[in-house]
C-alpha positions in Angstrom: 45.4 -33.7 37.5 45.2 -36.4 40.0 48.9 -36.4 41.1 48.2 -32.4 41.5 45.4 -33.0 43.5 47.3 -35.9 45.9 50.2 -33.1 45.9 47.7 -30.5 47.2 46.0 -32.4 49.5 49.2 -33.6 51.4 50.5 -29.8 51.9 46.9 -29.6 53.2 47.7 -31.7 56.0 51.2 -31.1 56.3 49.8 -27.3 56.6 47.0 -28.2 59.4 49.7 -30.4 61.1 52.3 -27.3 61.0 49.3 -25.0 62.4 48.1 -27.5 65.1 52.2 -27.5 66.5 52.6 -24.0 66.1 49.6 -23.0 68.1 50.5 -25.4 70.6 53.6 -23.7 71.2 51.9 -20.2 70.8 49.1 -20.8 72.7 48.9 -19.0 76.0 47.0 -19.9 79.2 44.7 -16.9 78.3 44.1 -18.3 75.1 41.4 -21.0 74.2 40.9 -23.8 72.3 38.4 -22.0 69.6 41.5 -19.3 68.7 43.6 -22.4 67.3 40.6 -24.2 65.8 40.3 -21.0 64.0 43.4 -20.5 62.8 43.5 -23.7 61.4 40.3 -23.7 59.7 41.5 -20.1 58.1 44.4 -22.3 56.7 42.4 -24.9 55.6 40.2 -22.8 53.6 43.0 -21.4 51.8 44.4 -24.5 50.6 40.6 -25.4 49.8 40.2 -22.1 47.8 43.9 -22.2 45.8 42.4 -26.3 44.8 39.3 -24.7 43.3 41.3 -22.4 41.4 43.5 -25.1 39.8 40.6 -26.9 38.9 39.2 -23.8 37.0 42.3 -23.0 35.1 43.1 -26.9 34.0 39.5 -26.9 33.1 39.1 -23.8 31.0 42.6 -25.1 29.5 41.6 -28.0 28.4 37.9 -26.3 26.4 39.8 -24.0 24.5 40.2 -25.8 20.9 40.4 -23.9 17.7 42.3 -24.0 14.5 42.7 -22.9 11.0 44.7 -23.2 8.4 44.4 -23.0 4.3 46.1 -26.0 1.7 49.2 -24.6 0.7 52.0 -22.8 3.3 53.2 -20.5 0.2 52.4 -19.5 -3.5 49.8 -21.1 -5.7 49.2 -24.3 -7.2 46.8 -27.5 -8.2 46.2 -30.7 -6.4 45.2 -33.4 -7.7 43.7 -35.2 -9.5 44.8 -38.3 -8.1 44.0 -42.0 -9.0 42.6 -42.5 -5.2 40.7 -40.6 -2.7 43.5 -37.9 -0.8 43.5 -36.7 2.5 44.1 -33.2 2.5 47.3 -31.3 4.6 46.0 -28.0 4.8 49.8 -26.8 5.4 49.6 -23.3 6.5 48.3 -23.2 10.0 46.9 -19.3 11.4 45.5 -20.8 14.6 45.5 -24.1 16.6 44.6 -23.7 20.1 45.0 -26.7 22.1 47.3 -28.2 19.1 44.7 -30.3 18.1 45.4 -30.0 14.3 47.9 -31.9 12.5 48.8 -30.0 9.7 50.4 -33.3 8.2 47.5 -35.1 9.0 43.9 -34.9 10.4 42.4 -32.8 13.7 41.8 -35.0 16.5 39.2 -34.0 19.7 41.2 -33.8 22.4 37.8 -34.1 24.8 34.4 -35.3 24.2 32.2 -32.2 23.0 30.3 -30.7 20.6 32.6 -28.9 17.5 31.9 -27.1 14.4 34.1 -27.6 11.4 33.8 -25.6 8.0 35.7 -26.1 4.7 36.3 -23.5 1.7 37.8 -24.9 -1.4 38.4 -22.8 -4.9 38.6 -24.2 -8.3 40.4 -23.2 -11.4 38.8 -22.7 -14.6 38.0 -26.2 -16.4 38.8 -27.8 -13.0 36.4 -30.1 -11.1 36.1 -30.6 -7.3 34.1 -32.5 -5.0 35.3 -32.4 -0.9 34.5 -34.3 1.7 34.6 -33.7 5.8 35.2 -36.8 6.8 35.3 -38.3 10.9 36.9 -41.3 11.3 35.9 -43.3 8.4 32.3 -42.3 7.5 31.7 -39.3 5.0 29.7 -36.7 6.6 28.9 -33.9 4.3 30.4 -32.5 0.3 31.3 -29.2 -1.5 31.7 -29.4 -4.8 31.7 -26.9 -7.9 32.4 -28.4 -11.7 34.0 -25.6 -14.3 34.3 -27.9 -16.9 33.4 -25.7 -19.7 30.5 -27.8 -21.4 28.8 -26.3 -18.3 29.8 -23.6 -17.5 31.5 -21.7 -20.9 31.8 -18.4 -18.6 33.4 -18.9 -15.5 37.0 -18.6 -15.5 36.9 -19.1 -11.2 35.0 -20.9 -8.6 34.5 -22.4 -5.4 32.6 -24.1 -2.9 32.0 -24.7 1.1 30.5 -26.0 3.6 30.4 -26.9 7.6 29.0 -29.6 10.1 28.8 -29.9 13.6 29.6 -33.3 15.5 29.8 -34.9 18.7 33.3 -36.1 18.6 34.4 -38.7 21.2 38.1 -38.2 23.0 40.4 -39.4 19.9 38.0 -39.0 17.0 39.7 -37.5 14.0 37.7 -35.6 11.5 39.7 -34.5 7.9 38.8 -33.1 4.3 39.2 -35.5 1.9 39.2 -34.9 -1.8 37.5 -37.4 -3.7 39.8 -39.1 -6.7 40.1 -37.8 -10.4 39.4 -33.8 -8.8 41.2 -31.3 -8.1 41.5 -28.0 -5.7 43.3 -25.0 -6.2 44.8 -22.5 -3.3 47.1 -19.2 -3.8 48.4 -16.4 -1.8 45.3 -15.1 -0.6 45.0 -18.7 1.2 41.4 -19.3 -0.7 41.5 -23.3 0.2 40.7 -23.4 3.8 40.1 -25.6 6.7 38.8 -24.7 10.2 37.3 -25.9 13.5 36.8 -25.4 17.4 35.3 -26.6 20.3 31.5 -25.0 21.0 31.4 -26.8 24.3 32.4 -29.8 26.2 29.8 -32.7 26.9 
């Protein structure tokens, strides 16, 4: 943005210098010296006015983050359980605006600002699963749901959710992250999900 800015502000002067010669030249004895001072304040106030709009555009460019994406890019399946904590690839991506999400890896804020981020997970029956949003290293909420038929003898399907809202620094990753020895189930209808944008910069 700076270099544009430099860029910008050298065609400004190259433009007022080009506009001073040229009315020099054009300049008649009946003309004054307020026609050319106009003249080159019109250009000015051009290049001044194209500058603002460049600002606008790279700004409202740079708020626009979004994405969402579910666990598994095709079919159905079961992961986990696992002997550790697992960061979750939520594989099939549907949105990512400002390609802020990784679907190999985490989403990272691309500007300091307020975001929201919400998780859906679904369980099979006798399944157990407890999910974590997680930014940076420190845990911020859970959704879990336990099938395991001593508690629930009738379910044969469940699932859980929830969301936060952060202040995320420039560079702050925030992922899901399911919690060892549980498991979470996604199909067709994409019922394990992960999403998140930008509410506003700060």
């Amino acid at each position: 943005m700076k270099v544009a800015l430099v860029f910008l502000l050298f065609l400004l002067f190259s433009s007022v210098s080009t506009n001073q010669m040229d009315s020099d030249r054009e300049i008649s004895p009946e003309e004054n010296v307020h026609t050319a001072l106009a003249k080159m304040a019109a250009a000015l106030a051009a290049l001044t006015s194209k500058v603002s709009v460049l600002q606008q555009e790279t700004e409202v460019s740079a708020n626009k983050v979004a994405f969402s994406a579910s666990l598994l890019d095709q079919g159905s399946g079961t992961t986990g359980p696992a002997l550790t904590e697992t960061t979750l690839a939520f594989k099939h991506v549907v949105t990512n605006i400002g390609d802020a999400y990784n679907p190999q890896t985490v989403f990272t804020a691309p500007l300091r600002g307020a975001y929201h981020s919400e998780w859906y997970i679904g369980i099979n029956k006798d399944g157990s699963a407890i999910i974590s949003l997680v930014k940076n290293d420190q845990q911020v909420f859970t959704a879990r749901n336990n099938l395991d038929p001593k508690y629930n003898p009738e379910v044969g399907f469940g699932s859980a959710y929830n969301g936060a809202s952060l202040l995320l620094e420039a560079g702050d990753v925030v992922f899901v992250r399911l919690w060892s020895g549980h498991v979470v189930h996604d199909d067709e209808d994409h019922i394990c999900t992960f999403s998140g944008h930008l509410l506003f910069p700060m």
